[in-house]
C-alpha positions as CSV (number, residue, x, y, z in Angstrom):
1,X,0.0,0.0,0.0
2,X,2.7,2.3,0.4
3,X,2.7,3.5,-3.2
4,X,-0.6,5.3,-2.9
5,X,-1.5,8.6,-1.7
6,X,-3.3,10.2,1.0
7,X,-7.4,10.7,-0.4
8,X,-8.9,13.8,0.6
9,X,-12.4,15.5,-0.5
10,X,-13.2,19.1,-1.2
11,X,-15.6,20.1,1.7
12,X,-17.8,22.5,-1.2
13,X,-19.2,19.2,-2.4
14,X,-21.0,19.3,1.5
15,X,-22.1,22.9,1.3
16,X,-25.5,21.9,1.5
17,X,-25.1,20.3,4.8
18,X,-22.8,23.5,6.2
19,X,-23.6,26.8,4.8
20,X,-26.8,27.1,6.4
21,X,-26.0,24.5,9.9
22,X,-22.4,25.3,10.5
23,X,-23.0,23.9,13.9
24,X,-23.1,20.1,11.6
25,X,-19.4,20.9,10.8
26,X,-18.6,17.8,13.4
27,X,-20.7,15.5,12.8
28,X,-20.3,16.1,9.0
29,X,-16.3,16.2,9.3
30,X,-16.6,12.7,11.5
31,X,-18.8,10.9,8.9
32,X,-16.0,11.9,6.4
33,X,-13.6,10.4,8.2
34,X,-15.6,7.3,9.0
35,X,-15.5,6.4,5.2
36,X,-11.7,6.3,5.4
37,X,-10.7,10.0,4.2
38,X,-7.8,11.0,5.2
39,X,-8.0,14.8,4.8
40,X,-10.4,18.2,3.4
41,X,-10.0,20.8,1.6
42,X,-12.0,23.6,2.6
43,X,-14.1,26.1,0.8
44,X,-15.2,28.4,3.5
45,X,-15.3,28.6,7.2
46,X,-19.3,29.3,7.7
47,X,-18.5,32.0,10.1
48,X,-16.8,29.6,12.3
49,X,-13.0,30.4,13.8
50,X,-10.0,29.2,12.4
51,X,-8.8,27.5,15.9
52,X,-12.5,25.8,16.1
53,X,-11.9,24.4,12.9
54,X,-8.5,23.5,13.6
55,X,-9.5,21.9,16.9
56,X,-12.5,20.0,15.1
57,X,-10.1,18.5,12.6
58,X,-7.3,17.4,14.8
59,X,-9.9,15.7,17.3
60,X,-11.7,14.0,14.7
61,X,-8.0,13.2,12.3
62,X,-8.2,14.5,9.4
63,X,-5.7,16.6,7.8
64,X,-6.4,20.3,6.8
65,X,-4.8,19.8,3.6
66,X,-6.1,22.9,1.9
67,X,-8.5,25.4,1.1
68,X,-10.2,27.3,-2.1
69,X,-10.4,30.6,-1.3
70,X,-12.2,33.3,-3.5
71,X,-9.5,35.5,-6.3
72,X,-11.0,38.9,-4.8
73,X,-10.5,37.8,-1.4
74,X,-6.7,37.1,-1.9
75,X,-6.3,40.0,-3.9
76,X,-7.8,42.1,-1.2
77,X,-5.8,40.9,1.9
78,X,-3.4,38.2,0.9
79,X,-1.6,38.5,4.1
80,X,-5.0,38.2,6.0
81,X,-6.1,35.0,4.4
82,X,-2.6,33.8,5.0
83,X,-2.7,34.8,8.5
84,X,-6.2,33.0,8.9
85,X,-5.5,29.8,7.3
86,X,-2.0,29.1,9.1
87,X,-4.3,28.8,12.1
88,X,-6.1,26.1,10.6
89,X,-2.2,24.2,9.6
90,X,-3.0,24.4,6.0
91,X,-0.5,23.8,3.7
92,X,-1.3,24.9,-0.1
93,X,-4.9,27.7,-0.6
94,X,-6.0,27.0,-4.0
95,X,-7.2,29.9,-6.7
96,X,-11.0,28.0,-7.3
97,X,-11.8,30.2,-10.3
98,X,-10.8,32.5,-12.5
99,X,-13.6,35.2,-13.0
100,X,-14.1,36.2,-16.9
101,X,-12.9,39.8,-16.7
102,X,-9.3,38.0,-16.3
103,X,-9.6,35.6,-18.5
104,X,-7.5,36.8,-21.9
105,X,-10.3,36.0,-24.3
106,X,-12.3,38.5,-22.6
107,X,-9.3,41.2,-21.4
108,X,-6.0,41.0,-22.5
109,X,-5.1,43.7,-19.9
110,X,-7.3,41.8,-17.0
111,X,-5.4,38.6,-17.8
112,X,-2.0,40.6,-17.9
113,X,-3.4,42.0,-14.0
114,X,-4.4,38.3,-12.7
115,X,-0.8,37.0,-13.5
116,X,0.7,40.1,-11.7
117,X,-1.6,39.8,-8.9
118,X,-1.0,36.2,-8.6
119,X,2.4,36.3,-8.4
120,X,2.5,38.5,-5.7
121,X,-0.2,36.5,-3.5
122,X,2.2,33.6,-4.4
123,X,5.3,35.4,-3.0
124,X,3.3,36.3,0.2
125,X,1.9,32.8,0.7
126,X,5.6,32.0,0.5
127,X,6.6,33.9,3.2
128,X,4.2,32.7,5.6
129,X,5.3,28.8,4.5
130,X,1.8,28.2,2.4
131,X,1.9,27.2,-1.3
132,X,-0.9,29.3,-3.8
133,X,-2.5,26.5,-6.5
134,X,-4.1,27.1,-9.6
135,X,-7.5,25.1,-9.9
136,X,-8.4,25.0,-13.7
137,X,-11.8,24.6,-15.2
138,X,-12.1,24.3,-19.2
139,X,-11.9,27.4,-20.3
140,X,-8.4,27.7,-19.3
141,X,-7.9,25.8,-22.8
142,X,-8.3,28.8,-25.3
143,X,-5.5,29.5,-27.3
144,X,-3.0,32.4,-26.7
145,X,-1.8,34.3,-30.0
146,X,1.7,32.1,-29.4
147,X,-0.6,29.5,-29.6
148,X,-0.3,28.1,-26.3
149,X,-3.2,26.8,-24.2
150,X,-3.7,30.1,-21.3
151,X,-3.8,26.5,-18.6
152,X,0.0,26.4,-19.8
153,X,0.9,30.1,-20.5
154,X,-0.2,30.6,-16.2
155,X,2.6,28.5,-15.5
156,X,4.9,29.9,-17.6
157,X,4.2,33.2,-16.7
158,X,4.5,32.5,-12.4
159,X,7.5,30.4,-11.4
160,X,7.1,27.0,-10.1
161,X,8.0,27.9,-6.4
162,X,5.0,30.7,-6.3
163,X,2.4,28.8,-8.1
164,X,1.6,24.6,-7.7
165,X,-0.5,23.0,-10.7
166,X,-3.7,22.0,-8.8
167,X,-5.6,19.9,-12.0
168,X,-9.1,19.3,-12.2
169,X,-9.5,16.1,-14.1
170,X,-12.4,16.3,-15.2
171,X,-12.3,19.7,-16.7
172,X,-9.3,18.7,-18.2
173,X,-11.1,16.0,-20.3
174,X,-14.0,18.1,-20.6
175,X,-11.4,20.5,-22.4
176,X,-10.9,17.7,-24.8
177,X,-7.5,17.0,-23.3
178,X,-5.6,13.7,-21.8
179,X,-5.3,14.0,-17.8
180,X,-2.8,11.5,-17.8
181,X,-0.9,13.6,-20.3
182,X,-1.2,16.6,-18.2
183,X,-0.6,15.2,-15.3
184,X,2.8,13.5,-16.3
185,X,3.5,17.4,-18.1
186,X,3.6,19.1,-14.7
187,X,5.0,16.1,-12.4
188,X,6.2,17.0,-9.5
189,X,4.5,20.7,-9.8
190,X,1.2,18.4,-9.1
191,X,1.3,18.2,-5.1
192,X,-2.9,18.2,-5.1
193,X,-4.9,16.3,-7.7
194,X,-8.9,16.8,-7.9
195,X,-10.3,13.3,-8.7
196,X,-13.8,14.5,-10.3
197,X,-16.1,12.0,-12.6
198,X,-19.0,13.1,-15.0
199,X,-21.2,11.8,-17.6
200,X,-21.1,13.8,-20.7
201,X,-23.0,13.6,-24.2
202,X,-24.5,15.5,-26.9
203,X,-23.6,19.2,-26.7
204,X,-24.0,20.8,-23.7
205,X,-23.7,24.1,-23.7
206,X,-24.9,25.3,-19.6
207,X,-22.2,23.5,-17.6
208,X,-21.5,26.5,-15.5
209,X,-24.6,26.7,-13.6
210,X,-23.9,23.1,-12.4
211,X,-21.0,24.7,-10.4
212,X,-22.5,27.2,-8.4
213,X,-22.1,30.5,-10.8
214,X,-24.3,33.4,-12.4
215,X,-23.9,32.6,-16.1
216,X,-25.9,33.3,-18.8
217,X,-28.0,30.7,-20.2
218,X,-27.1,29.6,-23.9
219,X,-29.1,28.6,-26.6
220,X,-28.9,25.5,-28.1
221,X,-28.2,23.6,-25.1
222,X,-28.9,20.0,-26.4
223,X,-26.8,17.7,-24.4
224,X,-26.4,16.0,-20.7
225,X,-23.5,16.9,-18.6
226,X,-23.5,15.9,-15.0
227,X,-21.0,15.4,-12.1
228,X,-20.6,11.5,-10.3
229,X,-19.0,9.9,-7.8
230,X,-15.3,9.0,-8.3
231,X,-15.5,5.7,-10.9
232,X,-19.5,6.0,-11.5
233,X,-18.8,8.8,-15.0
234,X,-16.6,8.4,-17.9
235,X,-13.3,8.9,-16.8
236,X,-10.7,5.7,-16.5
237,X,-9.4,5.9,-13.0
238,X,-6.7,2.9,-12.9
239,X,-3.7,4.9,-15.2
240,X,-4.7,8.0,-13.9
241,X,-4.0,7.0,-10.1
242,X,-1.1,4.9,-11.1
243,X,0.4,8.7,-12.7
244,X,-0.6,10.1,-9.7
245,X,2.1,8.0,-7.3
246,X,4.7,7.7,-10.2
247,X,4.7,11.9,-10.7
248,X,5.4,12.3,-7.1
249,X,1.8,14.0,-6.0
250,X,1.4,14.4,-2.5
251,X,-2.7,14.5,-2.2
252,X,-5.4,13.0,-4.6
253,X,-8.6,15.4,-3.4
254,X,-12.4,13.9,-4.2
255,X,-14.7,17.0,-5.4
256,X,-18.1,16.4,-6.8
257,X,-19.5,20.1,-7.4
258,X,-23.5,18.8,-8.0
259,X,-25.0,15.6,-6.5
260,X,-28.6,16.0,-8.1
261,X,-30.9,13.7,-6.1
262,X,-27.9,11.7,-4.5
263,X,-27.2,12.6,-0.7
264,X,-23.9,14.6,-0.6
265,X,-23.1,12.1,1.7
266,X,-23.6,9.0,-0.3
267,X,-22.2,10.9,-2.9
268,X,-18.9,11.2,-0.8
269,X,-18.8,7.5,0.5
270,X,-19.6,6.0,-3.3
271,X,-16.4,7.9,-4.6
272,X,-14.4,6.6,-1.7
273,X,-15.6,2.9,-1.8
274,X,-15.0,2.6,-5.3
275,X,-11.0,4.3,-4.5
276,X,-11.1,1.2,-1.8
277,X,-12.1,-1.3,-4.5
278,X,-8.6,0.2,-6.3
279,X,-6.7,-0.6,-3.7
280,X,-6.7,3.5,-2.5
Protein backbone atom coordinates (compact mmCIF):
# COMPACT_ATOMS: atom_id res chain seq x y z
CA UNK A 1 0.00 0.00 0.00
CA UNK A 2 2.74 2.30 0.41
CA UNK A 3 2.66 3.46 -3.23
CA UNK A 4 -0.64 5.28 -2.91
CA UNK A 5 -1.55 8.59 -1.70
CA UNK A 6 -3.27 10.16 0.97
CA UNK A 7 -7.38 10.71 -0.36
CA UNK A 8 -8.90 13.76 0.60
CA UNK A 9 -12.44 15.46 -0.46
CA UNK A 10 -13.20 19.10 -1.19
CA UNK A 11 -15.60 20.08 1.69
CA UNK A 12 -17.75 22.49 -1.23
CA UNK A 13 -19.15 19.21 -2.41
CA UNK A 14 -20.99 19.28 1.48
CA UNK A 15 -22.08 22.89 1.26
CA UNK A 16 -25.47 21.88 1.47
CA UNK A 17 -25.10 20.31 4.78
CA UNK A 18 -22.76 23.47 6.24
CA UNK A 19 -23.63 26.77 4.84
CA UNK A 20 -26.77 27.10 6.43
CA UNK A 21 -26.05 24.53 9.88
CA UNK A 22 -22.44 25.26 10.50
CA UNK A 23 -22.97 23.86 13.88
CA UNK A 24 -23.12 20.12 11.59
CA UNK A 25 -19.37 20.85 10.85
CA UNK A 26 -18.60 17.84 13.36
CA UNK A 27 -20.72 15.55 12.83
CA UNK A 28 -20.29 16.05 8.99
CA UNK A 29 -16.30 16.18 9.29
CA UNK A 30 -16.64 12.73 11.46
CA UNK A 31 -18.77 10.92 8.91
CA UNK A 32 -15.96 11.91 6.38
CA UNK A 33 -13.58 10.40 8.24
CA UNK A 34 -15.60 7.25 9.01
CA UNK A 35 -15.51 6.38 5.20
CA UNK A 36 -11.69 6.28 5.39
CA UNK A 37 -10.72 10.02 4.25
CA UNK A 38 -7.85 10.97 5.16
CA UNK A 39 -7.96 14.78 4.80
CA UNK A 40 -10.37 18.17 3.42
CA UNK A 41 -10.02 20.75 1.58
CA UNK A 42 -11.98 23.57 2.63
CA UNK A 43 -14.09 26.15 0.76
CA UNK A 44 -15.22 28.43 3.54
CA UNK A 45 -15.34 28.57 7.25
CA UNK A 46 -19.33 29.31 7.69
CA UNK A 47 -18.53 31.96 10.10
CA UNK A 48 -16.84 29.58 12.30
CA UNK A 49 -13.03 30.44 13.85
CA UNK A 50 -10.00 29.20 12.43
CA UNK A 51 -8.85 27.51 15.85
CA UNK A 52 -12.49 25.82 16.10
CA UNK A 53 -11.90 24.35 12.93
CA UNK A 54 -8.53 23.49 13.57
CA UNK A 55 -9.54 21.93 16.94
CA UNK A 56 -12.51 19.99 15.12
CA UNK A 57 -10.13 18.51 12.63
CA UNK A 58 -7.26 17.45 14.78
CA UNK A 59 -9.92 15.71 17.31
CA UNK A 60 -11.66 14.03 14.70
CA UNK A 61 -7.99 13.25 12.28
CA UNK A 62 -8.20 14.46 9.38
CA UNK A 63 -5.68 16.61 7.76
CA UNK A 64 -6.41 20.32 6.76
CA UNK A 65 -4.76 19.79 3.59
CA UNK A 66 -6.08 22.92 1.87
CA UNK A 67 -8.46 25.36 1.07
CA UNK A 68 -10.22 27.29 -2.12
CA UNK A 69 -10.42 30.59 -1.35
CA UNK A 70 -12.16 33.28 -3.55
CA UNK A 71 -9.45 35.46 -6.26
CA UNK A 72 -10.98 38.93 -4.79
CA UNK A 73 -10.52 37.85 -1.43
CA UNK A 74 -6.73 37.12 -1.89
CA UNK A 75 -6.26 40.04 -3.85
CA UNK A 76 -7.76 42.08 -1.22
CA UNK A 77 -5.77 40.86 1.93
CA UNK A 78 -3.41 38.25 0.87
CA UNK A 79 -1.63 38.48 4.08
CA UNK A 80 -4.98 38.22 5.99
CA UNK A 81 -6.10 35.03 4.42
CA UNK A 82 -2.62 33.80 5.02
CA UNK A 83 -2.69 34.79 8.48
CA UNK A 84 -6.24 32.98 8.90
CA UNK A 85 -5.54 29.76 7.31
CA UNK A 86 -1.96 29.11 9.12
CA UNK A 87 -4.27 28.82 12.11
CA UNK A 88 -6.06 26.15 10.63
CA UNK A 89 -2.24 24.21 9.59
CA UNK A 90 -3.00 24.38 5.95
CA UNK A 91 -0.46 23.83 3.71
CA UNK A 92 -1.32 24.91 -0.06
CA UNK A 93 -4.92 27.67 -0.60
CA UNK A 94 -5.99 27.03 -3.97
CA UNK A 95 -7.23 29.95 -6.66
CA UNK A 96 -11.04 27.98 -7.35
CA UNK A 97 -11.82 30.22 -10.31
CA UNK A 98 -10.82 32.50 -12.55
CA UNK A 99 -13.57 35.16 -13.00
CA UNK A 100 -14.14 36.22 -16.87
CA UNK A 101 -12.92 39.83 -16.67
CA UNK A 102 -9.32 38.03 -16.30
CA UNK A 103 -9.58 35.56 -18.54
CA UNK A 104 -7.48 36.77 -21.89
CA UNK A 105 -10.33 35.97 -24.25
CA UNK A 106 -12.31 38.50 -22.65
CA UNK A 107 -9.31 41.15 -21.41
CA UNK A 108 -6.02 40.99 -22.52
CA UNK A 109 -5.08 43.74 -19.87
CA UNK A 110 -7.34 41.83 -17.01
CA UNK A 111 -5.41 38.55 -17.80
CA UNK A 112 -1.98 40.58 -17.87
CA UNK A 113 -3.45 41.97 -13.96
CA UNK A 114 -4.37 38.35 -12.72
CA UNK A 115 -0.80 37.01 -13.45
CA UNK A 116 0.71 40.06 -11.68
CA UNK A 117 -1.58 39.81 -8.95
CA UNK A 118 -1.01 36.17 -8.64
CA UNK A 119 2.43 36.26 -8.35
CA UNK A 120 2.46 38.51 -5.73
CA UNK A 121 -0.17 36.54 -3.46
CA UNK A 122 2.19 33.57 -4.37
CA UNK A 123 5.26 35.42 -3.02
CA UNK A 124 3.29 36.29 0.21
CA UNK A 125 1.94 32.77 0.68
CA UNK A 126 5.56 31.97 0.50
CA UNK A 127 6.55 33.92 3.16
CA UNK A 128 4.15 32.65 5.56
CA UNK A 129 5.29 28.76 4.50
CA UNK A 130 1.79 28.16 2.35
CA UNK A 131 1.86 27.20 -1.32
CA UNK A 132 -0.89 29.28 -3.79
CA UNK A 133 -2.48 26.48 -6.45
CA UNK A 134 -4.12 27.07 -9.58
CA UNK A 135 -7.53 25.07 -9.87
CA UNK A 136 -8.39 24.97 -13.74
CA UNK A 137 -11.77 24.65 -15.16
CA UNK A 138 -12.12 24.31 -19.20
CA UNK A 139 -11.91 27.36 -20.30
CA UNK A 140 -8.41 27.73 -19.29
CA UNK A 141 -7.92 25.77 -22.83
CA UNK A 142 -8.30 28.80 -25.30
CA UNK A 143 -5.52 29.45 -27.34
CA UNK A 144 -2.97 32.43 -26.67
CA UNK A 145 -1.79 34.29 -29.96
CA UNK A 146 1.75 32.08 -29.36
CA UNK A 147 -0.61 29.54 -29.63
CA UNK A 148 -0.34 28.09 -26.35
CA UNK A 149 -3.17 26.77 -24.21
CA UNK A 150 -3.75 30.08 -21.32
CA UNK A 151 -3.81 26.48 -18.63
CA UNK A 152 0.00 26.42 -19.75
CA UNK A 153 0.86 30.06 -20.48
CA UNK A 154 -0.23 30.58 -16.18
CA UNK A 155 2.60 28.54 -15.49
CA UNK A 156 4.94 29.94 -17.62
CA UNK A 157 4.24 33.17 -16.66
CA UNK A 158 4.51 32.52 -12.40
CA UNK A 159 7.50 30.41 -11.43
CA UNK A 160 7.06 26.98 -10.08
CA UNK A 161 8.00 27.86 -6.45
CA UNK A 162 5.03 30.70 -6.30
CA UNK A 163 2.39 28.81 -8.08
CA UNK A 164 1.62 24.62 -7.74
CA UNK A 165 -0.48 23.02 -10.68
CA UNK A 166 -3.71 21.98 -8.83
CA UNK A 167 -5.56 19.89 -11.96
CA UNK A 168 -9.12 19.32 -12.16
CA UNK A 169 -9.47 16.12 -14.13
CA UNK A 170 -12.37 16.29 -15.16
CA UNK A 171 -12.27 19.68 -16.72
CA UNK A 172 -9.29 18.73 -18.18
CA UNK A 173 -11.11 16.04 -20.26
CA UNK A 174 -14.02 18.05 -20.65
CA UNK A 175 -11.37 20.47 -22.42
CA UNK A 176 -10.87 17.65 -24.79
CA UNK A 177 -7.49 17.01 -23.28
CA UNK A 178 -5.64 13.70 -21.76
CA UNK A 179 -5.32 14.03 -17.80
CA UNK A 180 -2.84 11.51 -17.79
CA UNK A 181 -0.87 13.61 -20.30
CA UNK A 182 -1.17 16.60 -18.19
CA UNK A 183 -0.62 15.22 -15.28
CA UNK A 184 2.83 13.45 -16.33
CA UNK A 185 3.55 17.40 -18.09
CA UNK A 186 3.59 19.10 -14.70
CA UNK A 187 4.98 16.11 -12.40
CA UNK A 188 6.22 16.97 -9.54
CA UNK A 189 4.49 20.68 -9.79
CA UNK A 190 1.25 18.44 -9.07
CA UNK A 191 1.30 18.16 -5.13
CA UNK A 192 -2.93 18.17 -5.05
CA UNK A 193 -4.89 16.26 -7.71
CA UNK A 194 -8.86 16.77 -7.91
CA UNK A 195 -10.32 13.31 -8.75
CA UNK A 196 -13.80 14.48 -10.33
CA UNK A 197 -16.09 12.02 -12.57
CA UNK A 198 -18.95 13.14 -15.04
CA UNK A 199 -21.16 11.76 -17.60
CA UNK A 200 -21.13 13.78 -20.71
CA UNK A 201 -22.99 13.61 -24.17
CA UNK A 202 -24.54 15.50 -26.91
CA UNK A 203 -23.65 19.20 -26.75
CA UNK A 204 -24.00 20.83 -23.68
CA UNK A 205 -23.66 24.13 -23.68
CA UNK A 206 -24.87 25.31 -19.55
CA UNK A 207 -22.18 23.46 -17.61
CA UNK A 208 -21.52 26.45 -15.47
CA UNK A 209 -24.58 26.74 -13.64
CA UNK A 210 -23.88 23.11 -12.43
CA UNK A 211 -20.97 24.68 -10.39
CA UNK A 212 -22.49 27.22 -8.44
CA UNK A 213 -22.11 30.47 -10.83
CA UNK A 214 -24.34 33.42 -12.44
CA UNK A 215 -23.91 32.63 -16.08
CA UNK A 216 -25.88 33.27 -18.81
CA UNK A 217 -28.00 30.73 -20.17
CA UNK A 218 -27.10 29.57 -23.85
CA UNK A 219 -29.12 28.56 -26.58
CA UNK A 220 -28.93 25.49 -28.09
CA UNK A 221 -28.25 23.55 -25.09
CA UNK A 222 -28.86 19.99 -26.36
CA UNK A 223 -26.84 17.71 -24.42
CA UNK A 224 -26.42 16.04 -20.75
CA UNK A 225 -23.46 16.90 -18.64
CA UNK A 226 -23.47 15.92 -15.04
CA UNK A 227 -21.00 15.43 -12.08
CA UNK A 228 -20.64 11.47 -10.32
CA UNK A 229 -19.01 9.92 -7.77
CA UNK A 230 -15.35 8.97 -8.35
CA UNK A 231 -15.54 5.71 -10.90
CA UNK A 232 -19.50 6.05 -11.49
CA UNK A 233 -18.80 8.76 -15.01
CA UNK A 234 -16.56 8.35 -17.93
CA UNK A 235 -13.25 8.87 -16.79
CA UNK A 236 -10.67 5.70 -16.52
CA UNK A 237 -9.42 5.91 -13.00
CA UNK A 238 -6.66 2.87 -12.87
CA UNK A 239 -3.65 4.91 -15.20
CA UNK A 240 -4.66 8.02 -13.91
CA UNK A 241 -3.97 6.96 -10.09
CA UNK A 242 -1.09 4.92 -11.05
CA UNK A 243 0.44 8.73 -12.66
CA UNK A 244 -0.63 10.15 -9.67
CA UNK A 245 2.05 8.00 -7.34
CA UNK A 246 4.68 7.73 -10.19
CA UNK A 247 4.73 11.90 -10.65
CA UNK A 248 5.41 12.30 -7.06
CA UNK A 249 1.78 13.96 -6.05
CA UNK A 250 1.38 14.42 -2.55
CA UNK A 251 -2.65 14.51 -2.23
CA UNK A 252 -5.43 13.02 -4.63
CA UNK A 253 -8.60 15.45 -3.37
CA UNK A 254 -12.37 13.86 -4.21
CA UNK A 255 -14.75 17.01 -5.36
CA UNK A 256 -18.06 16.42 -6.79
CA UNK A 257 -19.54 20.05 -7.37
CA UNK A 258 -23.52 18.76 -8.03
CA UNK A 259 -24.99 15.60 -6.49
CA UNK A 260 -28.63 16.05 -8.14
CA UNK A 261 -30.91 13.69 -6.12
CA UNK A 262 -27.94 11.72 -4.51
CA UNK A 263 -27.22 12.64 -0.73
CA UNK A 264 -23.89 14.56 -0.62
CA UNK A 265 -23.08 12.08 1.71
CA UNK A 266 -23.64 9.00 -0.29
CA UNK A 267 -22.21 10.90 -2.86
CA UNK A 268 -18.88 11.17 -0.81
CA UNK A 269 -18.84 7.52 0.49
CA UNK A 270 -19.63 6.03 -3.28
CA UNK A 271 -16.44 7.91 -4.61
CA UNK A 272 -14.43 6.59 -1.69
CA UNK A 273 -15.62 2.93 -1.80
CA UNK A 274 -14.96 2.62 -5.30
CA UNK A 275 -10.97 4.33 -4.46
CA UNK A 276 -11.12 1.21 -1.83
CA UNK A 277 -12.14 -1.27 -4.47
CA UNK A 278 -8.61 0.18 -6.31
CA UNK A 279 -6.74 -0.58 -3.74
CA UNK A 280 -6.74 3.55 -2.52
Amino acid sequence: MSNKLPVGIQVYGLRDLLEKTPDRFPEVMQSIKDMGYDGVELAGLYGLEPEYIKETLDRIGLNPISAHVPLVDMMADPQGIADTYKKIGVKYIAVPYLPEEYRPNVSAEGYKKVIEEMTRIGRIFKENGIKLEYHNHDFEFVTMPDGSFCFDDIYTQIPEDLLKVEPDLCWIKVAGQKPVEYLKKYGARCEVVHLKDFIKEGNPKNMYKLIGTTVKEEEGDDGIFEFRPVGFGMQIWEPILDTCTEIGAKWVVVEQDEHYSLDPLEAARRSREYLKILGW
